[in-house]
PDB file of N, CA, C and O in Angstrom:
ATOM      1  N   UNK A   1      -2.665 -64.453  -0.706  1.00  0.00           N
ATOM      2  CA  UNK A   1      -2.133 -63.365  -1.510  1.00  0.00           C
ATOM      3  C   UNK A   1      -1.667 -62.259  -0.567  1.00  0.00           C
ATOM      4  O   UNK A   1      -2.619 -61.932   0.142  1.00  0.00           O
ATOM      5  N   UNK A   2      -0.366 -61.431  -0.235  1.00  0.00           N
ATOM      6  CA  UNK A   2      -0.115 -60.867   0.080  1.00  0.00           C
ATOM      7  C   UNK A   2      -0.053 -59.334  -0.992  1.00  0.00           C
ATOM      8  O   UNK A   2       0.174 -59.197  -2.194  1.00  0.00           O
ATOM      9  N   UNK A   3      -0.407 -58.238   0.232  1.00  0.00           N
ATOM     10  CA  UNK A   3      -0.229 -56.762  -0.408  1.00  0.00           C
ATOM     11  C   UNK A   3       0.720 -55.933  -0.115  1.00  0.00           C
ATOM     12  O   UNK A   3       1.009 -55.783   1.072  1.00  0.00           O
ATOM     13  N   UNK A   4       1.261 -55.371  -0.898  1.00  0.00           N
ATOM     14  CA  UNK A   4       2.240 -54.038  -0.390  1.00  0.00           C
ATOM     15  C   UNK A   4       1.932 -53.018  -0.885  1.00  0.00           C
ATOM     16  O   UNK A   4       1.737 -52.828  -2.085  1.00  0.00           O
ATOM     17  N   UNK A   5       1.851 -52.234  -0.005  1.00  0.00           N
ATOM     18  CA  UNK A   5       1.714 -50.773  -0.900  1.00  0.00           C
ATOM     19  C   UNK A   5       3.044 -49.855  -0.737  1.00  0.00           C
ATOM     20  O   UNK A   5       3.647 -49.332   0.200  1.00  0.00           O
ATOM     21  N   UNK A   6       3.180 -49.935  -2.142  1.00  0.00           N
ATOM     22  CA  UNK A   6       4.731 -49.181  -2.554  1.00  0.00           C
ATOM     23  C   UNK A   6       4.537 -47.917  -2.285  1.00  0.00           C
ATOM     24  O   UNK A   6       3.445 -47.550  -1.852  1.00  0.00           O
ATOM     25  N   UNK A   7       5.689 -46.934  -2.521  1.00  0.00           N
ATOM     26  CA  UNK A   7       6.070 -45.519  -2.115  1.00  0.00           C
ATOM     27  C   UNK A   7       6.952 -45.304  -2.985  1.00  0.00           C
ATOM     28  O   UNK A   7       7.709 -46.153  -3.456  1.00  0.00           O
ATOM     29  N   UNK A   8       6.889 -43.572  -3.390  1.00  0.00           N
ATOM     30  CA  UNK A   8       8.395 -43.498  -4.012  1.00  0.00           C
ATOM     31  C   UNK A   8       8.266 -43.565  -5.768  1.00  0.00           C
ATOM     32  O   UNK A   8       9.127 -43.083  -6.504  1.00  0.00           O
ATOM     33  N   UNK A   9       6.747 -44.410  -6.369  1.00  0.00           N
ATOM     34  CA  UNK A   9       6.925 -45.065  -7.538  1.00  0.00           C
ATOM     35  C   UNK A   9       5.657 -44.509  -8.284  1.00  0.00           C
ATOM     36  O   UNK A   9       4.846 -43.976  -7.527  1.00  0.00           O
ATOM     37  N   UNK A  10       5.461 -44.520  -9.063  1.00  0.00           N
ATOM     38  CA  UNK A  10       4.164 -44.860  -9.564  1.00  0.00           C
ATOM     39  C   UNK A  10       3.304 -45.800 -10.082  1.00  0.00           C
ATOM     40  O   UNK A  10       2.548 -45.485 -11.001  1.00  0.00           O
ATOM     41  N   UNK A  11       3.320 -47.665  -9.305  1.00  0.00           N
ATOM     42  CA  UNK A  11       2.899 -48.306  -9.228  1.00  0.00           C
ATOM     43  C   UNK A  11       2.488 -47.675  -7.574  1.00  0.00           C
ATOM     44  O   UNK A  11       3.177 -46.986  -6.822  1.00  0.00           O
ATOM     45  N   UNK A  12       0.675 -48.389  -7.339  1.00  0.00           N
ATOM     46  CA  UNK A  12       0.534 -48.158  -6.103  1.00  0.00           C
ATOM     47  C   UNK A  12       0.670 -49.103  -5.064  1.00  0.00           C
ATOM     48  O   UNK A  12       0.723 -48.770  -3.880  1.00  0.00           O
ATOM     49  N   UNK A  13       0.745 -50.600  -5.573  1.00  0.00           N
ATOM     50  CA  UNK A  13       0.530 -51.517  -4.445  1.00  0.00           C
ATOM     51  C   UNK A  13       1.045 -52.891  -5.527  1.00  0.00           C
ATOM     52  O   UNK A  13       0.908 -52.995  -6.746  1.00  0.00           O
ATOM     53  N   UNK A  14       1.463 -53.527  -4.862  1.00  0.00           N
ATOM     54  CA  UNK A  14       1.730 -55.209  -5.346  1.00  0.00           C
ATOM     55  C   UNK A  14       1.220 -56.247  -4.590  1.00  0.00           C
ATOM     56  O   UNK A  14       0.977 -56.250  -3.383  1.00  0.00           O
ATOM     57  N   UNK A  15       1.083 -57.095  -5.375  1.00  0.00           N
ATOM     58  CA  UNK A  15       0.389 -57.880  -4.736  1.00  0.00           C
ATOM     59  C   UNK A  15       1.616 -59.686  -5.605  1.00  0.00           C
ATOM     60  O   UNK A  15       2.318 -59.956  -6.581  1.00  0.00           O
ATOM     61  N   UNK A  16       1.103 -60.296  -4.387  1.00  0.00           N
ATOM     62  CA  UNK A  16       2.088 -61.704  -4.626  1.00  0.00           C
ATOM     63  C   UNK A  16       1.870 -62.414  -4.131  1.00  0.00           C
ATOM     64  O   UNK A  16       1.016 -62.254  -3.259  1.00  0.00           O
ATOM     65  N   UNK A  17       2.564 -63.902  -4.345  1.00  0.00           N
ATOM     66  CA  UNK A  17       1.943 -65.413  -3.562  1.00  0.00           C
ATOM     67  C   UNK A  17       3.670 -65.560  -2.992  1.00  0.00           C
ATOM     68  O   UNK A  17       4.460 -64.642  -3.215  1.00  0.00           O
ATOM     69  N   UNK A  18       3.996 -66.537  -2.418  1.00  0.00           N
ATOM     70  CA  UNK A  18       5.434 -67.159  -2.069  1.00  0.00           C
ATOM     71  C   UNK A  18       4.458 -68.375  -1.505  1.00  0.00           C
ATOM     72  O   UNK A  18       3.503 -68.447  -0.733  1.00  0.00           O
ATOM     73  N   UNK A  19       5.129 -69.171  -2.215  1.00  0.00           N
ATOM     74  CA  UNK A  19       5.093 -71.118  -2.506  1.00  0.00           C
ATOM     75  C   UNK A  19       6.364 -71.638  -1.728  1.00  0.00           C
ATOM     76  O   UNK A  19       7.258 -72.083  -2.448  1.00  0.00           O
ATOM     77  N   UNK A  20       6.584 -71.649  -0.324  1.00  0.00           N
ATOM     78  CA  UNK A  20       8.131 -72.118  -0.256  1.00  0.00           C
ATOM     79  C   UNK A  20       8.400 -71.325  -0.183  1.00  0.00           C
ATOM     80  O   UNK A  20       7.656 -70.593   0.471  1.00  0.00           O
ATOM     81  N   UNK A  21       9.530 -70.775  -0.691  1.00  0.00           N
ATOM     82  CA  UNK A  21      10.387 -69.779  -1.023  1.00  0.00           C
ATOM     83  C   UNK A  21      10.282 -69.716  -2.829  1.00  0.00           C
ATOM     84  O   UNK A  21      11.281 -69.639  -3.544  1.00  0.00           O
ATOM     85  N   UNK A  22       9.096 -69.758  -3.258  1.00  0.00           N
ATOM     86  CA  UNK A  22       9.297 -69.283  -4.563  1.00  0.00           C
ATOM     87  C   UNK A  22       8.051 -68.245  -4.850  1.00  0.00           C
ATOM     88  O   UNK A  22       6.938 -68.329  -4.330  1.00  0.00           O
ATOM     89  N   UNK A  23       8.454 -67.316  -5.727  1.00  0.00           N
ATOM     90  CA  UNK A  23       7.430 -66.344  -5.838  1.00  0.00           C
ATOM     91  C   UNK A  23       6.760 -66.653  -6.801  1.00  0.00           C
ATOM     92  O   UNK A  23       7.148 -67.226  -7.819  1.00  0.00           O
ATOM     93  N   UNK A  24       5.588 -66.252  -6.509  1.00  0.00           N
ATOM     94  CA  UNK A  24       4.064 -66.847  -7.665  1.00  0.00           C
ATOM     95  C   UNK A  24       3.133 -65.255  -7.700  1.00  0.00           C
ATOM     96  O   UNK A  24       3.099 -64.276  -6.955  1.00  0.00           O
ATOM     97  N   UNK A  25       2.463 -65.633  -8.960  1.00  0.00           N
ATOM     98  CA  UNK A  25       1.334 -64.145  -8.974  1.00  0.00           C
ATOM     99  C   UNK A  25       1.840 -63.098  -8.672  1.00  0.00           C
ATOM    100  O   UNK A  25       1.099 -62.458  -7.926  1.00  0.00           O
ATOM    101  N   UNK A  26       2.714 -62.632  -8.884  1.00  0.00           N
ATOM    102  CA  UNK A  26       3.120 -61.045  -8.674  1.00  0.00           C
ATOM    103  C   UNK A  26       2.305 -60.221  -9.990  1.00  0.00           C
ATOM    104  O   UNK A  26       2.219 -60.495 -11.187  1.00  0.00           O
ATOM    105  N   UNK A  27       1.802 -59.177  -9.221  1.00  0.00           N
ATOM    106  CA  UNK A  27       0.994 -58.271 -10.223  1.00  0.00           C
ATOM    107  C   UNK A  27       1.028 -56.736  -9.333  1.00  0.00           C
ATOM    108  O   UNK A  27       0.657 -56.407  -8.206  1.00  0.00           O
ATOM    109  N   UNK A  28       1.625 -56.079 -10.390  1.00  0.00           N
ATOM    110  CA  UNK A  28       1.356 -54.781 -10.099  1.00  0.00           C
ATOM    111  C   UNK A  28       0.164 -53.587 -10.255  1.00  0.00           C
ATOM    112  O   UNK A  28      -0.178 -53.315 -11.406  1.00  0.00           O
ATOM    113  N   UNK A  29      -0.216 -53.161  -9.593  1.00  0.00           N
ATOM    114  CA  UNK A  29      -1.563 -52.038  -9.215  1.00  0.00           C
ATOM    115  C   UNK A  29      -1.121 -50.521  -9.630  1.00  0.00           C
ATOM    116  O   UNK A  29      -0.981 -49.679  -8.743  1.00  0.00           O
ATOM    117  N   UNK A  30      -0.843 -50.101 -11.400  1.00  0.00           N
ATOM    118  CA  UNK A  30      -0.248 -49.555 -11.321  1.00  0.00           C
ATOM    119  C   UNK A  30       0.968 -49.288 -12.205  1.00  0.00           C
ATOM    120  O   UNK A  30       1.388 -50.227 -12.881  1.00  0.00           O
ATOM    121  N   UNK A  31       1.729 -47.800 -12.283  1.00  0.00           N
ATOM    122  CA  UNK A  31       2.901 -48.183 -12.404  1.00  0.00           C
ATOM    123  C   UNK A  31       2.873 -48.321 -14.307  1.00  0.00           C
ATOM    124  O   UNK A  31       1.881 -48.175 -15.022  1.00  0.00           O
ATOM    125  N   UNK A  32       4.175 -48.613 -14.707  1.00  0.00           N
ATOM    126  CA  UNK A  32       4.656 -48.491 -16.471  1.00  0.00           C
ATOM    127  C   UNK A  32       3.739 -50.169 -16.877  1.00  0.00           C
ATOM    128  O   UNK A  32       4.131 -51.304 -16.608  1.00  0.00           O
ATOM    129  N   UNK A  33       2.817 -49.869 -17.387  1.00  0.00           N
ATOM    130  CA  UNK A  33       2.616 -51.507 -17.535  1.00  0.00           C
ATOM    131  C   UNK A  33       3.366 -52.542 -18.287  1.00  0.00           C
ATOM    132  O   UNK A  33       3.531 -53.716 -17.954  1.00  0.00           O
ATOM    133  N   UNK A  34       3.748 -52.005 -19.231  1.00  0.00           N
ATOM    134  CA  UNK A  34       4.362 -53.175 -19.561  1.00  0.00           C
ATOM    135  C   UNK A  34       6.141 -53.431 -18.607  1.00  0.00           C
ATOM    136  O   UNK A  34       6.631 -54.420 -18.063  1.00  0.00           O
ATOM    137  N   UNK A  35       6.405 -52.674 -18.710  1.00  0.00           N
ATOM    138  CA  UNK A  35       7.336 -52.736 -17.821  1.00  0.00           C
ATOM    139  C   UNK A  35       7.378 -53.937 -16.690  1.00  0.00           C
ATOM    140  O   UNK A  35       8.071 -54.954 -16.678  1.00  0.00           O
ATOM    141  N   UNK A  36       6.337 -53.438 -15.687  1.00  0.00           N
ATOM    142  CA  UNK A  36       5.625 -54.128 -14.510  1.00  0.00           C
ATOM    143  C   UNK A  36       5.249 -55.683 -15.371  1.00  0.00           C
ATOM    144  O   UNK A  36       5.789 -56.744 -15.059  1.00  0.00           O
ATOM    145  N   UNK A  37       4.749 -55.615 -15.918  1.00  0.00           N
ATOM    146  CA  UNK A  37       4.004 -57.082 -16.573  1.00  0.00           C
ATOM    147  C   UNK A  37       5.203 -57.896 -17.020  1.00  0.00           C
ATOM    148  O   UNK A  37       5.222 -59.115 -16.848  1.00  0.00           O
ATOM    149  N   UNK A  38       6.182 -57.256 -17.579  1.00  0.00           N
ATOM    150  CA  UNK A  38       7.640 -57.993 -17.587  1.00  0.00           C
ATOM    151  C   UNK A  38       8.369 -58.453 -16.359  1.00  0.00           C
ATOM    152  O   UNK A  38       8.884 -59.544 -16.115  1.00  0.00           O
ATOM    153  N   UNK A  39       8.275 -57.198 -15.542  1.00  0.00           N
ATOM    154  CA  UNK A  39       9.201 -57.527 -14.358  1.00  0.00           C
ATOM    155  C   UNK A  39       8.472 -58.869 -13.536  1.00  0.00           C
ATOM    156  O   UNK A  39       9.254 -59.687 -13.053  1.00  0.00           O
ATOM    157  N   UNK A  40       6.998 -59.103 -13.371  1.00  0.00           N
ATOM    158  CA  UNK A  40       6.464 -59.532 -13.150  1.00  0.00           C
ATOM    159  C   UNK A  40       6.386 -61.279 -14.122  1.00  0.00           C
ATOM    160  O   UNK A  40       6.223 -62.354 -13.545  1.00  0.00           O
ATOM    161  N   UNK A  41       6.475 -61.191 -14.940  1.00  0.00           N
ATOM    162  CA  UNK A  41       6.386 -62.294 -15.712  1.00  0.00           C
ATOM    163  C   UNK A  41       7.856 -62.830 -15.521  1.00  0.00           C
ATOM    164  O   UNK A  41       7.935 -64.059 -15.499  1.00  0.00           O
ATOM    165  N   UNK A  42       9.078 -62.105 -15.374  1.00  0.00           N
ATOM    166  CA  UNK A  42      10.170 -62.818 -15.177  1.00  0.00           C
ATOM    167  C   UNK A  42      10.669 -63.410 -13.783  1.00  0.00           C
ATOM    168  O   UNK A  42      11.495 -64.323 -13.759  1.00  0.00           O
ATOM    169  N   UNK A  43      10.025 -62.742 -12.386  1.00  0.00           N
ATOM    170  CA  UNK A  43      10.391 -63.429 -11.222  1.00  0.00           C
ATOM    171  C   UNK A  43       9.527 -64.543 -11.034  1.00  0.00           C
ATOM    172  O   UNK A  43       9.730 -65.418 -10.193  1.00  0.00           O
ATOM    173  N   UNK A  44       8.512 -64.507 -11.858  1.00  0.00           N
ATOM    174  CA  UNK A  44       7.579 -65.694 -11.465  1.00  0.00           C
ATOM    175  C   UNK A  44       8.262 -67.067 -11.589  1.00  0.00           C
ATOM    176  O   UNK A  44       8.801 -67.303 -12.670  1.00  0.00           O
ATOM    177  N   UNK A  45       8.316 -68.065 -10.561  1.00  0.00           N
ATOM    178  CA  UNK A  45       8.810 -69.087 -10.261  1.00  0.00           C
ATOM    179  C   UNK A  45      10.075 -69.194  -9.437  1.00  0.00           C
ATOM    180  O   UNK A  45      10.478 -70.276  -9.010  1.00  0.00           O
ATOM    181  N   UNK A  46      10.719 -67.987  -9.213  1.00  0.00           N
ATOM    182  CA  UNK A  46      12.137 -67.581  -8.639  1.00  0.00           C
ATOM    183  C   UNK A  46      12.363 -67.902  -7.233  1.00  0.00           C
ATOM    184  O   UNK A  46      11.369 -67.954  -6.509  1.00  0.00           O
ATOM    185  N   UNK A  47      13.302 -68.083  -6.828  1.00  0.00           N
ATOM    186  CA  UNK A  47      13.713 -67.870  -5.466  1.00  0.00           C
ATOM    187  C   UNK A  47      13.675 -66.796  -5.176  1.00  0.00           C
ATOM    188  O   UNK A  47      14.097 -65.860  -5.856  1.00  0.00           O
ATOM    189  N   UNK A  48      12.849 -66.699  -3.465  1.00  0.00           N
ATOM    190  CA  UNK A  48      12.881 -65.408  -3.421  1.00  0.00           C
ATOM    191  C   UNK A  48      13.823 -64.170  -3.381  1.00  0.00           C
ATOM    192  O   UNK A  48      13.862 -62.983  -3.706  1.00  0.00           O
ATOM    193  N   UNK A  49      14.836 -65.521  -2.567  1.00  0.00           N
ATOM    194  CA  UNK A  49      16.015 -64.590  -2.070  1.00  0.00           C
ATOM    195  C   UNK A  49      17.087 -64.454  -3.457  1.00  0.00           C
ATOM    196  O   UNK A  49      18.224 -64.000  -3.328  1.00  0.00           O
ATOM    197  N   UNK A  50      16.621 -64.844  -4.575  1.00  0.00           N
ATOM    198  CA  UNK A  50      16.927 -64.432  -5.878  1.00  0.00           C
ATOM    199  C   UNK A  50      16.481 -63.653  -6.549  1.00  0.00           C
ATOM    200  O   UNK A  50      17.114 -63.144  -7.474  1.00  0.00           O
ATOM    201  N   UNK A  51      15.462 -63.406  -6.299  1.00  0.00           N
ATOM    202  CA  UNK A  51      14.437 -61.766  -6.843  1.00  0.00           C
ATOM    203  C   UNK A  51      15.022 -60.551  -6.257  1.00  0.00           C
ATOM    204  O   UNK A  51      15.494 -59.590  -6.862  1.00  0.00           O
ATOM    205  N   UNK A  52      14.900 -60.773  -4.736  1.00  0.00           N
ATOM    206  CA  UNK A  52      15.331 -59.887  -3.565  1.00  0.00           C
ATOM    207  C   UNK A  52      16.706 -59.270  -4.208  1.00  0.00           C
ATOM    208  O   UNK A  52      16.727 -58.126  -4.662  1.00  0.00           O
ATOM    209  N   UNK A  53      18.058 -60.282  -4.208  1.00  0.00           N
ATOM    210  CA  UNK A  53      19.628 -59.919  -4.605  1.00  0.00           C
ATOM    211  C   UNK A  53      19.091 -58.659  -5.976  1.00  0.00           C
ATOM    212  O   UNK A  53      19.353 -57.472  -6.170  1.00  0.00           O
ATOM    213  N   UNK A  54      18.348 -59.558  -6.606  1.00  0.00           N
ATOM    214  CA  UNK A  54      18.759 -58.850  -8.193  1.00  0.00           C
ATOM    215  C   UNK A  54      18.145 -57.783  -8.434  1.00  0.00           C
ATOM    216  O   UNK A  54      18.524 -57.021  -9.324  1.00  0.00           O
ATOM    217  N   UNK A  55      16.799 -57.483  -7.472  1.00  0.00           N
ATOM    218  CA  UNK A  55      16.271 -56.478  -7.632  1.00  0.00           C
ATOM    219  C   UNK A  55      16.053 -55.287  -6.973  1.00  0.00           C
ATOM    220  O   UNK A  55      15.274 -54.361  -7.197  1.00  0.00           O
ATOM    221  N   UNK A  56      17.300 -55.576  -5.688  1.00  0.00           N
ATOM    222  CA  UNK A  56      17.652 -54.819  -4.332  1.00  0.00           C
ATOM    223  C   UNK A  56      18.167 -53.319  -5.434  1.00  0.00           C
ATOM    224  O   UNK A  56      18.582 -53.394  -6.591  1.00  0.00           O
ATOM    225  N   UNK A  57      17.968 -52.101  -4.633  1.00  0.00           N
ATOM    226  CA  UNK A  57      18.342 -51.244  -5.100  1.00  0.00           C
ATOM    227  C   UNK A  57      18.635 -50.607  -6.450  1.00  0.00           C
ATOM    228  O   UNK A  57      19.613 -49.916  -6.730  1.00  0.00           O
ATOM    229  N   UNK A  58      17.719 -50.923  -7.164  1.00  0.00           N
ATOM    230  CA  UNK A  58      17.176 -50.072  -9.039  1.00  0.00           C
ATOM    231  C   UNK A  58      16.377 -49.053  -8.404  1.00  0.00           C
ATOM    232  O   UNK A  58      15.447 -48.948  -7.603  1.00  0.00           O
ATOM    233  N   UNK A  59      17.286 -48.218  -9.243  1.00  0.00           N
ATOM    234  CA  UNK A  59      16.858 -46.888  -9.145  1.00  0.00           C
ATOM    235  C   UNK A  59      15.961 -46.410 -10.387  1.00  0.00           C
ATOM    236  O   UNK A  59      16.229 -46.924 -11.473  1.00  0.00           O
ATOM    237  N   UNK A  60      15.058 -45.596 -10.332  1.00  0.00           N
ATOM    238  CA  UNK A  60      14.349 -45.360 -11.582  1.00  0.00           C
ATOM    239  C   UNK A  60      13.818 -43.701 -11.927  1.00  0.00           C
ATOM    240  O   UNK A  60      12.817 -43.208 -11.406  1.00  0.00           O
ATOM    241  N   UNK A  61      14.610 -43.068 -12.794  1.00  0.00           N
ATOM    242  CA  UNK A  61      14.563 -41.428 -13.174  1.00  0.00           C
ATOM    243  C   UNK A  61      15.499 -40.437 -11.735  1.00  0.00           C
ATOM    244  O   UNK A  61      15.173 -39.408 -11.142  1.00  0.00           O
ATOM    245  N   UNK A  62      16.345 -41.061 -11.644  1.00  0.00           N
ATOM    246  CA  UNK A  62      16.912 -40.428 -10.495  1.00  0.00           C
ATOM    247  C   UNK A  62      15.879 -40.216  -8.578  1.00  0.00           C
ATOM    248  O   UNK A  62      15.918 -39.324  -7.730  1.00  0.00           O
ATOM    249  N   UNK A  63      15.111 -41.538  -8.664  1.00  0.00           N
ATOM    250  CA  UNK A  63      14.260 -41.794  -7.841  1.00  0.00           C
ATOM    251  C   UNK A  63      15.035 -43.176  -6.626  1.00  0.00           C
ATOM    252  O   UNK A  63      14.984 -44.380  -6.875  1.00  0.00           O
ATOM    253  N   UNK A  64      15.479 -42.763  -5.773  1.00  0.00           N
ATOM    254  CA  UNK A  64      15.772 -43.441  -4.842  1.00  0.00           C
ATOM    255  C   UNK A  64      15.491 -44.879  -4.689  1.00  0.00           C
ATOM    256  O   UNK A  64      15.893 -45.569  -3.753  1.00  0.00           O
ATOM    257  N   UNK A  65      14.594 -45.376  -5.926  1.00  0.00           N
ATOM    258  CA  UNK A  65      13.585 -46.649  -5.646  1.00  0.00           C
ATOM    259  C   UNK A  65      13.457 -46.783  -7.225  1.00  0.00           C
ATOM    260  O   UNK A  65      13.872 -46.159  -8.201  1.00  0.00           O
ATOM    261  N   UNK A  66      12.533 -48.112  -6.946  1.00  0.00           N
ATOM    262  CA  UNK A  66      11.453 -48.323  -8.675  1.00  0.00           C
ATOM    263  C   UNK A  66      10.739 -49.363  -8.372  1.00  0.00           C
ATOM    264  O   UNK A  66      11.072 -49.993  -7.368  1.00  0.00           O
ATOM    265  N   UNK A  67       9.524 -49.832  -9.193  1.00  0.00           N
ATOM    266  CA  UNK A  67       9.209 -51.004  -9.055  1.00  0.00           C
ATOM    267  C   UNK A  67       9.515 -52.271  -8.811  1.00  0.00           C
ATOM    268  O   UNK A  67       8.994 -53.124  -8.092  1.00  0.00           O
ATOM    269  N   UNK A  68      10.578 -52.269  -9.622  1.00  0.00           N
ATOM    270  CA  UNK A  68      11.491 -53.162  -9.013  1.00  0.00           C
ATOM    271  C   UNK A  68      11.927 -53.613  -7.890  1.00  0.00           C
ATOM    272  O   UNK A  68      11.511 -54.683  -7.444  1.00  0.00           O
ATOM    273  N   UNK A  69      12.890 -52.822  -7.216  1.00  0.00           N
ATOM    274  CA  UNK A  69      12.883 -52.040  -5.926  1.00  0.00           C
ATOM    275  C   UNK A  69      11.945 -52.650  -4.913  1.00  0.00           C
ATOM    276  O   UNK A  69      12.175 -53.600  -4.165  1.00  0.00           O
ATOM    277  N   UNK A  70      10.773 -51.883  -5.032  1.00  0.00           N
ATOM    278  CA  UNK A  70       9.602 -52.274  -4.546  1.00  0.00           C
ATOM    279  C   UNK A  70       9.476 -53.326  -4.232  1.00  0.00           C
ATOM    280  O   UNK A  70       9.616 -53.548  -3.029  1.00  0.00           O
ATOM    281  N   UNK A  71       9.263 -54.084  -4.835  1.00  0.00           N
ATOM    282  CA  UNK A  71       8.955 -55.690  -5.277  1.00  0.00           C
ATOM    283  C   UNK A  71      10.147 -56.493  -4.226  1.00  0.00           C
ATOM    284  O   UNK A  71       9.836 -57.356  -3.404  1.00  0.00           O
ATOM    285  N   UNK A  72      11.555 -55.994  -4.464  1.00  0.00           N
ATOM    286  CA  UNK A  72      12.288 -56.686  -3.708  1.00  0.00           C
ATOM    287  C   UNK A  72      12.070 -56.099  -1.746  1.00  0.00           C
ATOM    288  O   UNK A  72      12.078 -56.945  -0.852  1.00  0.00           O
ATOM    289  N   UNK A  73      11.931 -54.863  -1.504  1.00  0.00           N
ATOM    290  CA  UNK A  73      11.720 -54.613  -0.252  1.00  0.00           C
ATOM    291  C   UNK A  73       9.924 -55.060   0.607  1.00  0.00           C
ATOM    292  O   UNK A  73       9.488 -55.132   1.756  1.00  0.00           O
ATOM    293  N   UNK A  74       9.362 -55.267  -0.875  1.00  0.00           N
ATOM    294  CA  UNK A  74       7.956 -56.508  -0.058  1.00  0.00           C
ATOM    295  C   UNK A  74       8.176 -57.976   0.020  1.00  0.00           C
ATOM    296  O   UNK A  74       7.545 -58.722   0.769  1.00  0.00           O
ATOM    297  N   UNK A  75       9.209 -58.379  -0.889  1.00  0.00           N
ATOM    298  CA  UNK A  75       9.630 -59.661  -0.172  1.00  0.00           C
ATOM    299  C   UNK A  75      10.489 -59.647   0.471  1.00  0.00           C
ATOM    300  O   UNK A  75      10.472 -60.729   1.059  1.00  0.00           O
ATOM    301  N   UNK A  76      11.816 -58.744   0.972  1.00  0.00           N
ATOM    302  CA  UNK A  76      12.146 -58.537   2.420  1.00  0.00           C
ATOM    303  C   UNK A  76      11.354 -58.425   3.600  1.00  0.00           C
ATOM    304  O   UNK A  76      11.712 -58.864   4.693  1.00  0.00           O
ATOM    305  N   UNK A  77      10.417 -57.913   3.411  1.00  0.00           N
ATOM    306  CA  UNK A  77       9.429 -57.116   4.216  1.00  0.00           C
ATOM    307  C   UNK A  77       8.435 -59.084   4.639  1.00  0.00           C
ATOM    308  O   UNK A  77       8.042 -59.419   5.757  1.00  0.00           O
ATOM    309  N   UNK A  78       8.352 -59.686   3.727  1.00  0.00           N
ATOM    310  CA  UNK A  78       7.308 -60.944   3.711  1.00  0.00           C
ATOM    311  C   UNK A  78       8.441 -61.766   4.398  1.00  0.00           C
ATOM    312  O   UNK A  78       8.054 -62.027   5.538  1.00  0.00           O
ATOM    313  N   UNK A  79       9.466 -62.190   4.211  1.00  0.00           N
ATOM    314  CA  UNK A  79      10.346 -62.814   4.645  1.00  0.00           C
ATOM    315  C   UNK A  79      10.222 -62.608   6.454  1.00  0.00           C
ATOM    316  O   UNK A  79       9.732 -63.488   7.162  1.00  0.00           O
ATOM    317  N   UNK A  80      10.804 -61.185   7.046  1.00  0.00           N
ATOM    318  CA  UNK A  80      11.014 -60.850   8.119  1.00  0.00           C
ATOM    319  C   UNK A  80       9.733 -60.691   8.874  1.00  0.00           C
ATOM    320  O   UNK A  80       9.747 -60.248  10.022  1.00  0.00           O
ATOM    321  N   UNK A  81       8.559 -61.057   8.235  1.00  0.00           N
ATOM    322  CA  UNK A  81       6.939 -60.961   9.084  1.00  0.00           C
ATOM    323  C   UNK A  81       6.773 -62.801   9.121  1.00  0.00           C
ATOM    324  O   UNK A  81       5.831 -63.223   9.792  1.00  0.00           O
ATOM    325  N   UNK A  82       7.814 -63.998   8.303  1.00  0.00           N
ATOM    326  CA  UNK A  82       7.157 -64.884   8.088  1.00  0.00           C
ATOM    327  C   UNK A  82       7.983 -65.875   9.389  1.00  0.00           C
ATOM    328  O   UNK A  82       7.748 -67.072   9.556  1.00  0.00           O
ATOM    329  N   UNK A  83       8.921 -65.103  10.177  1.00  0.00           N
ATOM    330  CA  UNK A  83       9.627 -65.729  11.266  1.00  0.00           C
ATOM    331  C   UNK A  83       9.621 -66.350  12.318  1.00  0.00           C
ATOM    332  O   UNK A  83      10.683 -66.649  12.864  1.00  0.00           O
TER     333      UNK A  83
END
């Protein structure tokens, strides 16, 4: 299980599996829940580098970032540590 601790959001940390290149267990620490529990329930099984594209740069309340966001710069972040 990998952790990130987000910035910027009000989720505090995520947490996730990658199978391959597919994302598993994503759960947010945090943050709009249902929101999170959606965003979360829909990348599950995804390519990563298909989560990453779609969820690169969402912005949320005029906030530079979002959970979303988040989520895609910890699997950038998992990708470029897994080299």
């Amino acid at each position: 299980m990998n952790k990130y601790k987000t910035f910027g959001v009000c989720s505090r940390s995520i947490s996730f599996d990658v199978d391959g290149n597919i994302v598993k267990n994503v759960s947010f620490e945090g943050g709009c829940n249902g929101n999170t529990q959606g965003v979360a329930k829909l990348v599950e099984g995804m390519d990563i580098n298909e989560v990453i594209e779609r969820l690169s740069g969402i912005s949320c309340n005029g906030r530079p970032t979002s959970c979303p966001d988040q989520l895609a710069r910890a699997l950038k972040e998992y990708l470029a540590s897994s080299k």
